[in-house]
N, C-alpha and C positions, 0 to 999 in steps of 0.2 A: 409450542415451539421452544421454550425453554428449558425443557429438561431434556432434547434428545441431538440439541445441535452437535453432539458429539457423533451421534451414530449418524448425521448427516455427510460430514467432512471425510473426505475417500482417505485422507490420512493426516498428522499431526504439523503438518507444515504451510505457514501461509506466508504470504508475499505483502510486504507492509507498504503501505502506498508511499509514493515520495513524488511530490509536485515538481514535473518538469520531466519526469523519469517514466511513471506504469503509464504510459500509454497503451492506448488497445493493441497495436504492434508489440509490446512487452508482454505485457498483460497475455497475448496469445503464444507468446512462445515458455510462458509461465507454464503456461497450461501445458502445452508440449510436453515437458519436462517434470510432467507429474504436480505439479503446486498445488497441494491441498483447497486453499481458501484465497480467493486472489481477488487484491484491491483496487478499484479504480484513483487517480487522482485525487484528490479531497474536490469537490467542487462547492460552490457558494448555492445554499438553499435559495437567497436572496436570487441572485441571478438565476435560476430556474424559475421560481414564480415570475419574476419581470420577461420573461421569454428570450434571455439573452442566447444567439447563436451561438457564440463560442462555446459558455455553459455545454449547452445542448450537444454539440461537437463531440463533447468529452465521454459523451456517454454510451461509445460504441461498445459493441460485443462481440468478440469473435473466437472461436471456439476449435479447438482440431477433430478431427471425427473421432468416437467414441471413447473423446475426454470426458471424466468426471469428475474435473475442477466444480466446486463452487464458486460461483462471480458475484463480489461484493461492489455497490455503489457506494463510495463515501463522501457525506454531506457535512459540511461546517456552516455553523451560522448562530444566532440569539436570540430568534422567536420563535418559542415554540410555534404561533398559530402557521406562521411559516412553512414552518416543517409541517405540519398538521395537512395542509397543502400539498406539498409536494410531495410527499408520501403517496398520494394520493396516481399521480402520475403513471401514466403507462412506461414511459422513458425511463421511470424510477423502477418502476414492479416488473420491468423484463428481467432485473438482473434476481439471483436467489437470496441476497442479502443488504439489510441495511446498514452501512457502517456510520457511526456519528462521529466524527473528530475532536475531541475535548483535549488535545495533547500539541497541538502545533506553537511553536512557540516563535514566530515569525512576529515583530511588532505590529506590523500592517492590520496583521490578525486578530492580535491579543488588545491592540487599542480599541477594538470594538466590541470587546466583551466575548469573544472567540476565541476558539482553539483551547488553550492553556487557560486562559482566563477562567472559563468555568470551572476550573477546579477551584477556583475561589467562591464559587456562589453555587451552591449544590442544590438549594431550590429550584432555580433554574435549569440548572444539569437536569433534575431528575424529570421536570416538567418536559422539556425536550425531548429526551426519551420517551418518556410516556405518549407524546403527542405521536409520534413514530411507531411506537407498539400499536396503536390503536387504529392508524391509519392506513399503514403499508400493506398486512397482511402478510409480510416473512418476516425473519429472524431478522433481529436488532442487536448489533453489536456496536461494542465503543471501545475508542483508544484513546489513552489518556498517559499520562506522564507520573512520576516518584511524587511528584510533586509541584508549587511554584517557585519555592525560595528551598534552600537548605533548611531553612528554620522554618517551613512551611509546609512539610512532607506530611501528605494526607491519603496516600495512594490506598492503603486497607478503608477508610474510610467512606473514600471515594467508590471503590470496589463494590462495597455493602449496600450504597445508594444505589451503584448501577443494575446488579441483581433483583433489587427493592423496586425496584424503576421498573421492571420488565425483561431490561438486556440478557440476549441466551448466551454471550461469551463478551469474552472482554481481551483486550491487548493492552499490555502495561509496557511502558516505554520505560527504562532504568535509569534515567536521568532527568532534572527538575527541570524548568519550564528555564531558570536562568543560566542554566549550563548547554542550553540549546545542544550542540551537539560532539562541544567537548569533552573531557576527562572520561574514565571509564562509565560501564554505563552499574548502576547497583541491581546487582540480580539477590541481594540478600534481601531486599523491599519485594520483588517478585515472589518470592519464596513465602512471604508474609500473604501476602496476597490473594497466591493460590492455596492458603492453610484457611483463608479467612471467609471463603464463597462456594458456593457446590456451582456454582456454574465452571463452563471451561475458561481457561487463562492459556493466553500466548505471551511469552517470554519475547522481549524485542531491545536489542541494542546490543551491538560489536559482535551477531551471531555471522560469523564469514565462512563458516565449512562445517562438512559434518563432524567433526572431534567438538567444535567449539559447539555447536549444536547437541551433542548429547550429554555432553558436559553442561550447558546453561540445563536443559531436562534434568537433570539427576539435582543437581543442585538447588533448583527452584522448586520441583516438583511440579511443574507447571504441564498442561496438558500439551501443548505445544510452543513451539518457535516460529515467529514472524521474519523475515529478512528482509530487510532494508537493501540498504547502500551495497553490502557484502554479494547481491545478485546483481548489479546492472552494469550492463557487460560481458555475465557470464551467467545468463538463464539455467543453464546446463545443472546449478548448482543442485539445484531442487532434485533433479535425478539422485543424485550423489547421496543427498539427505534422505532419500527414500530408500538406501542401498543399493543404487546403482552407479555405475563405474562411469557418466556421466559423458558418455562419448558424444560428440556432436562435429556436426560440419559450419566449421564458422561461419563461410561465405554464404552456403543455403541458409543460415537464420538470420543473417543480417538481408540478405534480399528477400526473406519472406518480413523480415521488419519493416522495409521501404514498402513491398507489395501491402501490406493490412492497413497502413499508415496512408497507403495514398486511395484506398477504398474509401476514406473517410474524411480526407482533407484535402484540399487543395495542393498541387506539387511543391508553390514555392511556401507554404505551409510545413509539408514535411521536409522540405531542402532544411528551413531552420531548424524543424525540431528534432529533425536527425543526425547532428553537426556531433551535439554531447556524445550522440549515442556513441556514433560513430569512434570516434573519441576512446571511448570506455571498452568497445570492443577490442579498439587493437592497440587497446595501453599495456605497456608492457612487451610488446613484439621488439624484438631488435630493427631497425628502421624505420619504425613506425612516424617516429613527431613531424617530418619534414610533409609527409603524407598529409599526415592530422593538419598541418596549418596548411595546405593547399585546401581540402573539403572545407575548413574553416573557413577559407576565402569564396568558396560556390556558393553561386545562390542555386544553383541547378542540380535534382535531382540524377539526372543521367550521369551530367560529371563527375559527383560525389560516386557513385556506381562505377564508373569507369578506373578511379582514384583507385578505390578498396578491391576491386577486382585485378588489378592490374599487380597492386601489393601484394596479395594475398595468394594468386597466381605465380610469384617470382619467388616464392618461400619455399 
């Protein structure tokens, strides 16, 4: 599985998970839109072996017809025997990859020896992964960060273990675990990075269009780009990055986001977790905010429908 995840991935573009944001409604209009490798939310290994519902929730899949996105599950957590576990899992093994989170730098996370934190302890790191390679049965990839501190940047390091580990690709975040998500992000540590591993590498941080997209590849030499923040709102993007001229019909993806979203959860469920989306779709419209703080104010799925429809209708 480690030598040919390249020839897996229908193309160089993946969709970098962001908690609160790649829901299965994202996640499927990812796919739409061409997205090579596409990430679920980071979920807690922990809360899957304890059989929490929510956990479980997170772990839908949904697919457009004869899409050839790869669908990754991403798990954080700091035992391996854990992972060893849930690897194991049919909920886990439906999707075609395993992602491990070594990059989130949220305190909640990092106080318990997660996310960012194992780039501080690489025995552990590599143990993790391994307990994953051994259990899952598909490809094993990891995202991790430049580093923890300024004065802590271990990312080629880090890189080397995870290869060493098993992992068939890897996502380098270009900023340190205490820069969280400010200042630029370093694609000259990327560049380090993918000189330093045969396996694939995805470039991930401030990648918002394809110029800045081909431009982060050439500079990094990285096999691909991951996109964050720079897609949600505008899925479409992926098209664009694959050379397409990105056309899309806003209203159809946003009601096919409410529809996929409520296959899977409860309405006043997705009443809230569609508020941001919502939001993110139509930022930037001239008339837009007064709209946005009315859906803001629903707890009701139709309303919010009614709201964006009625906006997007009068344009």
């Amino acid at each position: 599985m480690k030598s040919d995840f390249a020839s897996l991935v229908p193309n160089r573009y993946a969709q970098a998970p962001l908690a609160g944001y790649t829901d299965v409604g994202f996640r499927y209009l990812c796919a739409k839109y061409r997205c090579g490798l596409i990430v679920s939310e980071m979920v807690s290994a922990m809360s899957l072996f304890q059989k929490n519902k929510v956990a479980f929730d997170m772990l839908g899949i949904e697919a457009p017809p004869g899409s050839d996105s790869l669908h990754a599950v991403q798990l954080f957590g700091h035992r391996p025997e854990i992972f060893a576990e849930v690897a194991k899992y049919d909920e886990v093994r439906k999707f075609d990859v395993v992602d491990i989170n070594m990059g989130c730098p949220v305190p909640k996370v990092t106080k318990n020896g997660e996310g960012s934190a194992l780039m501080r302890n690489l025995p552990l790191a590599s143990a993790i992964i391994q307990s994953v390679v051994r259990n899952c049965g598909r490809p094993v990839t990891v995202k991790f960060r430049k580093g923890y501190t300024e004065n802590d940047v271990n990312a080629v390091e880090f890189a080397k273990m995870c290869a060493d580990s098993g992992a068939s690709a890897i996502t380098v975040h270009g900023r340190t675990k205490e820069q969280m998500y400010g200042g630029a992000a370093d694609m000259d540590i990327i560049a380090e990075v993918a000189a330093a591993v045969d396996i694939p590498v995805y470039a991930n941080g401030d990648i918002d269009g394809a110029e800045k997209a081909s431009a982060v590849l050439r500079r990094t030499g990285a096999f691909g780009a991951a996109v964050g923040r720079g897609a949600v709102g505008r899925p479409w993007l992926y098209d664009c990055l694959n050379g397409g001229d990105g056309k899309h019909d806003l209203l159809a993806d946003i009601e096919t986001h409410y529809d996929i979203m409520l296959k899977h959860l409860p309405p006043r469920v997705v009443a809230g977790e569609m508020k941001k989306h919502a939001a993110a779709y139509l930022k930037g419209m001239r008339g837009a905010k007064p709209v946005v703080n009315r859906i803001f104010s629903s707890s009701e799925v139709g309303e919010q429908l009614a709201l964006i429809r009625e906006f997007i209708g009068s344009r």
